[in-house]
N, C-alpha and C positions, 0 to 999 in steps of 0.2 A: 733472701731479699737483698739488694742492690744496697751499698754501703759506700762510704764517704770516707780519704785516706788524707789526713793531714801530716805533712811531715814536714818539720821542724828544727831549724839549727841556728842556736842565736848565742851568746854571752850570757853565761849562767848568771841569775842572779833571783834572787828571794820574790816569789809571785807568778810565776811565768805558768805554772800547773795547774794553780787557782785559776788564772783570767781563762785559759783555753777552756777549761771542765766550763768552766762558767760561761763561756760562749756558746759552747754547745749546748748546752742545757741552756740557756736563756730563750734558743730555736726550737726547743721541746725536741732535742735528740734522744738519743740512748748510745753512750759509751761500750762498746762491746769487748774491745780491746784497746790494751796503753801498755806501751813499754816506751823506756825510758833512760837516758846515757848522761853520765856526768863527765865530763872528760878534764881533771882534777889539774894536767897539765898544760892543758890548751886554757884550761879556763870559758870552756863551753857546753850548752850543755842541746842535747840532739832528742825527740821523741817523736815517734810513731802515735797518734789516734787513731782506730777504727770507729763510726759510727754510725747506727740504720740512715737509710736516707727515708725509709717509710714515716711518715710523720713529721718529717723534718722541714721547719715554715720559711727557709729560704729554698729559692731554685739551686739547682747545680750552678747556672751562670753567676751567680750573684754571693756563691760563699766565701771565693776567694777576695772578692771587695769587700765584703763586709768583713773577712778578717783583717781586712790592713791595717787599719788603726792599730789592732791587737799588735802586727807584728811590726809596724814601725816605731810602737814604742818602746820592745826592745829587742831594736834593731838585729831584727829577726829573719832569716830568708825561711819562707814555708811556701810548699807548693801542695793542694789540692790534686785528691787523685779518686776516680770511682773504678768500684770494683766489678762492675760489669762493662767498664771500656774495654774492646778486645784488642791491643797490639796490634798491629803488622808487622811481622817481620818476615826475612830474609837470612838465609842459611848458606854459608859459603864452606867447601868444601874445596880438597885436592886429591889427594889419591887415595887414602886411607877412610873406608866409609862408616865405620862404627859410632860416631858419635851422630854422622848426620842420621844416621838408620834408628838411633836411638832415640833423638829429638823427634823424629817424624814420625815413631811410633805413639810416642808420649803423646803429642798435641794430638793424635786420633783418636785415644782413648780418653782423653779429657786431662789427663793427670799435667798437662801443662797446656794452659787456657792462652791458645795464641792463634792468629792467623797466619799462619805462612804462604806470603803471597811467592816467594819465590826461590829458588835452590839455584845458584849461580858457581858453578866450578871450572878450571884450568885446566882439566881432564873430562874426557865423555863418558868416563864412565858408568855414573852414577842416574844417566836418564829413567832407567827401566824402574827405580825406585824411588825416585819423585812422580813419574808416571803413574803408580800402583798408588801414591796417595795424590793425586789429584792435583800436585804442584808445577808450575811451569818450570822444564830448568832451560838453564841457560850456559852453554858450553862457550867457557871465554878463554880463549888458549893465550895465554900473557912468558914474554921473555923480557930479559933484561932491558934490549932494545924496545921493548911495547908496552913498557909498562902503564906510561898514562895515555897510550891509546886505547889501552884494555880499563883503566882504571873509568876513563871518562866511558866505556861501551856500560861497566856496571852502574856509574851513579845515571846512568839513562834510564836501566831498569829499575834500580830504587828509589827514583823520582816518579817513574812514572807507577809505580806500584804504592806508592806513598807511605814508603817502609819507615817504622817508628825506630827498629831497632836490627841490629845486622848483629849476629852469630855467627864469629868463626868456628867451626868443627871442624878442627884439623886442618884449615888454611896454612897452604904453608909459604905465601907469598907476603913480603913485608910492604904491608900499605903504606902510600906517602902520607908527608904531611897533612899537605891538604886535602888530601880524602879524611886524615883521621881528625881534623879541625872541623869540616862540617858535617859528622857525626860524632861531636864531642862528648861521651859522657855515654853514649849510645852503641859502642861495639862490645862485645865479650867474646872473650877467647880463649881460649882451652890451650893448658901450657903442658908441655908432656914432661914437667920437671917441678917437683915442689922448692919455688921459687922465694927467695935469690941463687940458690945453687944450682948450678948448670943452667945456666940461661942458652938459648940459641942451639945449634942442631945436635943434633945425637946424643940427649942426656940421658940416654940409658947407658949408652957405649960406654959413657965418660964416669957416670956412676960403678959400672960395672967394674970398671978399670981400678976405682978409686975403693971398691969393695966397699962397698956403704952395706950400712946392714935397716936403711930403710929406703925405697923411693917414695915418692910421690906426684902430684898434679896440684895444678893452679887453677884456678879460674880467673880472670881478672878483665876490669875494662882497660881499653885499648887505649895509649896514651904517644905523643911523637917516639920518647923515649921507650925503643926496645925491650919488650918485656920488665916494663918498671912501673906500667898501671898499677892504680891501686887494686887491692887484694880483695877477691869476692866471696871465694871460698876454698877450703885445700883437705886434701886426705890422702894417710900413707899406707903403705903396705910394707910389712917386711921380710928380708928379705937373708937367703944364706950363701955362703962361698958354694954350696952345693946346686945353685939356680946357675943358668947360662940364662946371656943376653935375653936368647928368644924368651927363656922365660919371666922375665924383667918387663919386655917390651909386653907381653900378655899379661900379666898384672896391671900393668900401667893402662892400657887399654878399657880394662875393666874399669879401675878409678875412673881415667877419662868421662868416662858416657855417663859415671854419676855424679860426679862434683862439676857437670858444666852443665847437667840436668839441676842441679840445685841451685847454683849460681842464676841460671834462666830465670826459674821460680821467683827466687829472692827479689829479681828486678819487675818481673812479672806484675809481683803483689805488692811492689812498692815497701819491699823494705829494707831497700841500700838508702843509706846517705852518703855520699862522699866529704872527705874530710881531708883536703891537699891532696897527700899520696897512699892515704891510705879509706878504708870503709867503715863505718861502723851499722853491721846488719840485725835488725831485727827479727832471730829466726824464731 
């Protein structure tokens, strides 16, 4: 059954658990799910609601108004979210095709509930396997010199495709400002470095070099500042002076496709908040 996703970030203070329970239930809900975050240094506090919407005596249009009292009196931002909206999104890709082949797998068998209107890359390579799932792509070949003549050919297709939400897999061209302002809060992207360490190209090389004896990956939404979104999700692998590069870069690979598969998820089903520069997810 189709369910109702309140998410919540206001200034902790004594009553905020009661009035919510007590809203929902005063519409004759059913609470299915509640997690909940106290954030002892910020002095804030963040929670997740699931609730049936079967039985439930307001409309969908009409929950978010009716909470506002609730959250203007403490001074609360909450946004309303249902569990049978499907997303749209958009899958941007460069030469490297393992995460998008991975994502594209995922939403065909169900295990990540999206629409993908569309697969947009700076390389042709990748048509024959958005072809095979049914997705338009779109070959944008972008250079230093074209950047925002390429930038403005893609915000034409995710305007006109009415994309919620844009996935880079392995994009490896740096979006401007203003592409990344209006889709604020709305890109994730897969970092091929458990981040802060090695930011920017060849974090294996640079790992390798420095003989670490774990790597990792990033997930993170996309912010002006260069790989310093806040944090979605991460997972390492480790690793010995008896591995070379190539086998670094194939480990990391594998992470790849599952911590930006997870991170998708986590946005998916509404349960990031963001919190300045960093997330607090409800997994």
């Amino acid at each position: 059954m189709p369910s109702a996703v309140l998410l919540l970030n206001a200034p902790d203070r004594a009553g905020i658990v009661a009035e919510v329970a007590a809203f929902v239930a005063a519409h004759g809900g059913n609470i299915i799910h509640a997690d909940q975050h106290r954030d002892e240094s910020a002095g804030r506090f963040r929670q997740r609601i699931e609730f049936d919407l079967e039985g439930f005596g307001l409309a969908r249009e009409a929950i978010e108004p009716a909470f506002a009292p609730i959250a203007e009196k403490y001074a609360m931002h909450a946004s309303v979210h249902f569990s049978d909206a499907v997303p749209r999104i958009a899958i941007m890709a460069s030469r490297e095709p393992h995460c998008l082949v991975d994502l594209l797998d995922r939403v065909a068998v169900g295990d990540l509930v999206a629409d993908v209107r569309a697969v947009i890359a700076n390389v042709p390579d990748h048509e024959a396997i958005s072809g095979f799932h049914g997705v338009p792509y779109h070959y944008l070949p972008v250079t230093a010199e074209t950047r925002d003549e390429q930038e403005a050919q893609v915000l034409e297709v995710l305007d006109r495709e009415q994309v919620d939400l844009v996935v880079l897999a392995r994009y490896m061209r740096i979006l401007s400002e203003e592409f990344v302002e209006r889709y604020r809060r709305r890109i994730i992207n897969i970092h091929h470095s458990f981040l802060p360490a090695f930011p920017g190209a060849r974090p294996y090389h640079r790992a390798y070099d420095r003989g670490v004896k774990l790597i990792g990956v990033t997930a993170h939404y996309v912010t002006a500042d260069l790989d310093e979104g806040p944090i979605i999700e991460q997972d390492v692998a480790r690793v010995s002076h008896r591995e070379s590069v190539h086998d670094l870069v194939r480990k990391g690979r594998d992470l790849e496709k599952v911590v930006l598969a997870r991170a998708l998820r986590f946005h998916l089903e509404h349960r990031t908040i963001i919190c300045g520069r960093k997330t607090v997810v409800f997994a």
